[in-house]
Structures are given as C-alpha cells and as structure tokens.
C-alpha positions, 0 to 999 in steps of 0.5 A, a space after each residue: 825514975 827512968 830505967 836504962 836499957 841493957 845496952 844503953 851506953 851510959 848504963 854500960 859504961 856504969 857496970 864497967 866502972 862496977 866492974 873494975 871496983 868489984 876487982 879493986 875490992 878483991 871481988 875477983 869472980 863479981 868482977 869477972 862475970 860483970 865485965 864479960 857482961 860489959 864485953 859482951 854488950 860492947 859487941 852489939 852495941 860498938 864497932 870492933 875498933 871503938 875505944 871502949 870496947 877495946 877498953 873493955 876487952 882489956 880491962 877484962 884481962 885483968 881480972 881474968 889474970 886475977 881469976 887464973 884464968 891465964 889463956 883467956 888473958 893471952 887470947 884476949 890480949 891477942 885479939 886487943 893487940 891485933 885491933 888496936 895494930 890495926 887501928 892505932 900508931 904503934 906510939 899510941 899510949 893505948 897500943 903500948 899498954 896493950 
C-alpha cells in the first residue's frame, strides 16, 4: 500500500470530493475546514488560473455560505470571478457560474 503525499494531486482531489460530500451530509464545519485544506494545497501545487484551483475556490464558497460565513463567500467569489474574467470568455460556463 502506497501513501500519497499531502499535495499529491490524485489525493487532493480525493479530499475535495470529501469535502463536498461532508457539505451534502450536512457536515457543514467537516466541509469547510477540509476544502480551505484543499484551497490552500491548490495554491502551492497549481497556477492561479488552474481549473481546479479555481473549482476548488468556488466550491469552498459554498460551504462557507453554508456556514454564515457571508464575507469570506463575497471576497472569495470576488477573487474566482477576477481570474476566470481574466482567463476565460465571458460565455464560458464556468465564468457564468462564477
């Protein structure tokens, strides 16, 4: 058996998917504090303007309007938005979902 390391992408994007099942069980702060985990890896191991990052940020949203956490949401969705204007068409499905 092999352990993958903390910013081993396959395990990452393993604790993401945990992340949003912990939010859909009503595992509101399980959910939070794993996907600012997953954030916050995305940063060191992915460009600014990765989609997963990107995904990651905006998931993360979710969970902290979930929590209350109402400003974190708007500054987070701020930054999403920014980048993928950047990046992306303004018809892009994931621009308009931002």
């Amino acid at each position: 058996m092999h352990n993958l390391a903390a910013d081993d992408p396959f395990r990452v994007d393993s604790e993401y998917q945990l992340g949003r099942a912990y939010q859909v069980d009503g595992q509101v702060k399980r959910a939070v504090e794993l996907l600012e985990h997953v954030v916050a890896v995305d940063a060191k191991i992915y460009i600014e303007e990765h989609p997963n990052r990107l995904t990651a940020q905006h998931e993360l949203t979710s969970v902290y309007q979930a929590d209350g956490q109402v400003k974190k949401v708007v500054e987070l969705l701020e930054h999403v938005v920014a980048v993928r204007t950047r990046v992306q068409a303004e018809e892009h499905p994931h621009q308009l979902a931002s």
